[in-house]
C-alpha positions as CSV (number, residue, x, y, z in Angstrom):
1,X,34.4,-8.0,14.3
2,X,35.9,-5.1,15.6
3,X,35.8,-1.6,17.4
4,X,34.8,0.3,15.0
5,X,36.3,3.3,17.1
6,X,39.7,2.0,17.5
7,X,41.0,0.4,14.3
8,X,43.7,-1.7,14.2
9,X,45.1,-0.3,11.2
10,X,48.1,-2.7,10.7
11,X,46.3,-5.4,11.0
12,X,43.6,-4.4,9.2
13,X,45.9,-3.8,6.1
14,X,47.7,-7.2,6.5
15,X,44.6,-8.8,6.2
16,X,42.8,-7.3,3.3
17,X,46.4,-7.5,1.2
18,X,46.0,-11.4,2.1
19,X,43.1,-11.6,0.8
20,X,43.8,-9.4,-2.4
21,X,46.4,-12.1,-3.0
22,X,43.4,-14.9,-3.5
23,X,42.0,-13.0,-6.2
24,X,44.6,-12.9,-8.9
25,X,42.3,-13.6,-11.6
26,X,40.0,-10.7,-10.5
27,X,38.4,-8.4,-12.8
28,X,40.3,-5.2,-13.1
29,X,37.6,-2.9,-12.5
30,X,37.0,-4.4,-8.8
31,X,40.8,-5.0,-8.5
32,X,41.0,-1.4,-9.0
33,X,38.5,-0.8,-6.5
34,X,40.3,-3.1,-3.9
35,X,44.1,-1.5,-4.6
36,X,42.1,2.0,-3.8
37,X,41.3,0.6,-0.2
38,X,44.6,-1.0,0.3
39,X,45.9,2.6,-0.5
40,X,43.8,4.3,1.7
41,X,44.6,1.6,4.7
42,X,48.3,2.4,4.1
43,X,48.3,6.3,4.0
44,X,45.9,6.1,7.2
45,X,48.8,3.7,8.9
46,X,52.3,5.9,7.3
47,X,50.2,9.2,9.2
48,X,49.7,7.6,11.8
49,X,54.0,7.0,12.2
50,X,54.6,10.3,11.0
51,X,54.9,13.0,14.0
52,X,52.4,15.1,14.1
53,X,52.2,18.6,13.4
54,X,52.0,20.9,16.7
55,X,48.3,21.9,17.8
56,X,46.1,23.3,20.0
57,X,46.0,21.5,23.6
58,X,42.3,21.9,23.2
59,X,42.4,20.2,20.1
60,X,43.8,17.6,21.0
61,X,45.7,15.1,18.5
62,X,44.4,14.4,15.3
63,X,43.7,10.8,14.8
64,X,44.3,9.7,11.1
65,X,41.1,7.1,11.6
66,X,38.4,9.6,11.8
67,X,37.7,9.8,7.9
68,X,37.5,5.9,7.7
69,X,35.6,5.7,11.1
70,X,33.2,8.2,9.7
71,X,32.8,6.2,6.4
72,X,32.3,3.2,8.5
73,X,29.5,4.5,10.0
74,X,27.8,5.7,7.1
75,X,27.9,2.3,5.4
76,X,26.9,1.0,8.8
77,X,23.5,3.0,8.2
78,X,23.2,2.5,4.6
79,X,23.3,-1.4,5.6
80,X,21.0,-0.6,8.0
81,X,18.3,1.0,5.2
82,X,19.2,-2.3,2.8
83,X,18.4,-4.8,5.6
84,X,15.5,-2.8,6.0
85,X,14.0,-2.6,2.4
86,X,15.4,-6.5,2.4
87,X,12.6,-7.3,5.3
88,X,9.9,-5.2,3.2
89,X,10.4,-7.3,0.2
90,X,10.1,-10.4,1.6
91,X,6.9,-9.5,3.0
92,X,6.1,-8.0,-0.3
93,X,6.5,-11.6,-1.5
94,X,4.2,-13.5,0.5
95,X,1.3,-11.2,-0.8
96,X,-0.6,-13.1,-3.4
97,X,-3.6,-10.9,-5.7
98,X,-6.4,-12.6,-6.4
99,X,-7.1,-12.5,-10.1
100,X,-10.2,-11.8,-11.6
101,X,-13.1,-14.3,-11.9
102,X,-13.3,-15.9,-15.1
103,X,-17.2,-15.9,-15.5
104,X,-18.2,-12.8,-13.4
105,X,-22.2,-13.7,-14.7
106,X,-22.1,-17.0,-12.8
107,X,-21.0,-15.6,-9.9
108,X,-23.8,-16.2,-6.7
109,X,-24.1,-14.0,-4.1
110,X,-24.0,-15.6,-0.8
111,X,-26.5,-12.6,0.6
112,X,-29.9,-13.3,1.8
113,X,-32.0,-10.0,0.9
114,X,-35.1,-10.4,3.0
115,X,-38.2,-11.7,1.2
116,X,-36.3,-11.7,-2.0
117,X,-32.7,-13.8,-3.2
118,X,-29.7,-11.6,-3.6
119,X,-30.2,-12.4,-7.4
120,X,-33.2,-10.2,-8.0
121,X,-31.3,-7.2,-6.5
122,X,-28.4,-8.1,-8.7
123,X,-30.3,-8.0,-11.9
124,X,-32.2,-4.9,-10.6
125,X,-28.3,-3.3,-10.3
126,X,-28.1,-4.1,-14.0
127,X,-31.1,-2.6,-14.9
128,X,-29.9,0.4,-13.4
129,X,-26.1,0.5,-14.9
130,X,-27.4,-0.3,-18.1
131,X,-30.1,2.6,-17.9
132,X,-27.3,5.0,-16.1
133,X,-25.5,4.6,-19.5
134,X,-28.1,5.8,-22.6
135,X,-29.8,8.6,-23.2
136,X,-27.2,11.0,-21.5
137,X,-26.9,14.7,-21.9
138,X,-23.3,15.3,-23.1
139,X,-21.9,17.1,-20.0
140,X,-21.2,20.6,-20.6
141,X,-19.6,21.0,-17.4
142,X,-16.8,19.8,-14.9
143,X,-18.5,18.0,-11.9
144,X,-16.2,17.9,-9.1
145,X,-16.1,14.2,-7.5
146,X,-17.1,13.9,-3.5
147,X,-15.2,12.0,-1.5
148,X,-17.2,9.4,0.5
149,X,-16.8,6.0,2.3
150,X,-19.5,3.2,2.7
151,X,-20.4,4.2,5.8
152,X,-21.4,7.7,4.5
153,X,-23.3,5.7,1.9
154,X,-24.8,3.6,4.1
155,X,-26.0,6.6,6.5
156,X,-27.7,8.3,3.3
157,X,-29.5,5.0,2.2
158,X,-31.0,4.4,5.7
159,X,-31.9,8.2,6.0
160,X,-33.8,7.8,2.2
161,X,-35.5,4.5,3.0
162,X,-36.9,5.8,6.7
163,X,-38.2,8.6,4.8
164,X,-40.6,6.4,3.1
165,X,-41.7,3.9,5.6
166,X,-44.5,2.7,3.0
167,X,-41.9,1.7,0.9
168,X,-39.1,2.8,-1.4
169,X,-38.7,1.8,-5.0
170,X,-35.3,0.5,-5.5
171,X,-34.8,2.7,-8.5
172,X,-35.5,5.5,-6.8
173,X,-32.9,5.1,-4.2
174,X,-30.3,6.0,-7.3
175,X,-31.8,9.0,-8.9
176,X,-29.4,11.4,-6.9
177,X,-26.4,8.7,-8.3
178,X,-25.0,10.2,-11.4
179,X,-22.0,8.3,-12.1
180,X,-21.8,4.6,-12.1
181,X,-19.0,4.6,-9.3
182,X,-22.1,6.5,-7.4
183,X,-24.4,3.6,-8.2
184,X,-22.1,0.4,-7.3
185,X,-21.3,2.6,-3.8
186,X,-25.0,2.9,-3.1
187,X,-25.6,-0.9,-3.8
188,X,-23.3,-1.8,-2.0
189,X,-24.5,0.1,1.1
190,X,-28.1,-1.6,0.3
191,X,-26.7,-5.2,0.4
192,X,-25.1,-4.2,3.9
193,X,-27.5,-2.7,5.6
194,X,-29.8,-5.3,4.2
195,X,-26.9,-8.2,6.2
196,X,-27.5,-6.1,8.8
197,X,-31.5,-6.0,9.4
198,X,-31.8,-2.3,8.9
199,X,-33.4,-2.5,5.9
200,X,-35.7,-4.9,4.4
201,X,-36.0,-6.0,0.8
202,X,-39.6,-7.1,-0.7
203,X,-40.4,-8.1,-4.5
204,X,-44.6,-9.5,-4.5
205,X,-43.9,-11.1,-7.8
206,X,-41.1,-13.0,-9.7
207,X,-39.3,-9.6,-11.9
208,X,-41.5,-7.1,-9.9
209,X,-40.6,-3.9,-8.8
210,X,-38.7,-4.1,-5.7
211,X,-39.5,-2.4,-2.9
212,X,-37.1,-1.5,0.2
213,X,-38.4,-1.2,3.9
214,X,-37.5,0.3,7.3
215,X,-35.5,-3.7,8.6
216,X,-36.8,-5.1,12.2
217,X,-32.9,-3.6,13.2
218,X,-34.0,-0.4,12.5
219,X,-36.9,0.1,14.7
C-alpha cells in the first residue's frame, strides 16, 4: 500500500512492532523470523539518522532503503511466478481424464465402412494383431522407429489402394507394418479415409475377405 521506492521507514517499523505485539503466543521459530525484520527495519531507520560518511558528488547519497527496496522487488517477482503457477493449477483442475472403458469388446463403432459395417473391419484388425504376434523371428537386430503422423499414414494407404484399382486385400495393406503400433496407425488411416469417401470398403460374403477400393472422393 505503499511506494515501494520511498519507504516510510518509521512508520513502517511502528506498524509491524504493533502487530508483533498480537502474536504473543507465536511459535518461536516464526517469532524469530519476525524479530529478524523488526531488526532490519530499525538498523535501516538508526542509518538513516546517522550522518553520512563524505562521498563522491557523483555518487550521490547513499540511501539506507536500497537493500530492502531491492528485496522488495524480488519478492514482488517471485509473487509474480506463484500467482502464476496458482492460475496454471486451477486450470490443471478443471481437466478431467476419461478412464478406460470397462468392456472394450462391446464397444460399437459408430463408422459406416462402405458396403460393409465397421464391425467386419474391426474383427479383420484382430485377425491381423493376433497374426502380427506368432510365429515371429526373434529379432536379431535394433530397428530404429520412424516417426510419422496419421496424415503420413493416410497418404501411404491411399497411394497402396490406387495402386490396385481392382482391389486391395485388406491384409495386404499391413504387410510392410511390422510392429503392432504400425498396424493400429494404418487402421486407423483406413477408417478415415474410409469417413472420408476416398476409399471404399467391400466384403461379397458375411466373414469374406475384404476388399478395399479407389472411394467416389477419390476420383
Amino acid at each position: 500500500e505503499i511506494d515501494i521506492y520511498d519507504i516510510p521507514i518509521a512508520e513502517i517499523t511502528r506498524q509491524y512492532m504493533d502487530h508483533l505485539a498480537q502474536w504473543e503466543s507465536l511459535d518461536l521459530a516464526v517469532a524469530g523470523e519476525y524479530l529478524v525484520m523488526a531488526a532490519t527495519l530499525v538498523e535501516i531507520k538508526s542509518r538513516m539518522l546517522l550522518p553520512q560518511p563524505p562521498r563522491q558528488e557523483a555518487e550521490g547519497p547513499e540511501d539506507p532503503r536500497t537493500e530492502l527496496v531491492q528485496r522488495l522487488l524480488e519478492y514482488q517477482r517471485y509473487q509474480g511466478t506463484v500467482e502464476t503457477l496458482r492460475g496454471w493449477e486451477e486450470l490443471r483442475a478443471r481437466v478431467f481424464f476419461r478412464g478406460a472403458l470397462e468392456n472394450p469388446e462391446d464397444y460399437l463403432l459408430p463408422v459406416a465402412a462402405g458396403d460393409l459395417s465397421a464391425e467386419s473391419l474391426l474383427a479383420a484388425l484382430r485377425r491381423v494383431l493376433a497374426s502380427a504376434g506368432v510365429d515371429v523371428a526373434p529379432v536379431t537386430a535394433i530397428i530404429p522407429r520412424r516417426r510419422t503422423s496419421l496424415r503420413m499414414k493416410m497418404a501411404e494407404v491411399l497411394r497402396r489402394v490406387r495402386a490396385f484399382p481392382e482391389g486391395l486385400e485388406f491384409e495386404r495393406l499391413f504387410d510392410a507394418a511390422w510392429l503392432r503400433c504400425e498396424i493400429v496407425m494404418t487402421f486407423l488411416a483406413l477408417l478415415e479415409l474410409v469417413r472420408l469417401g476416398r476409399v471404399r470398403a467391400e466384403q461379397k460374403q458375411p466373414l469374406g475377405e475384404i476388399w478395399l477400393f479407389p472411394g467416389e472422393a477419390d476420383r
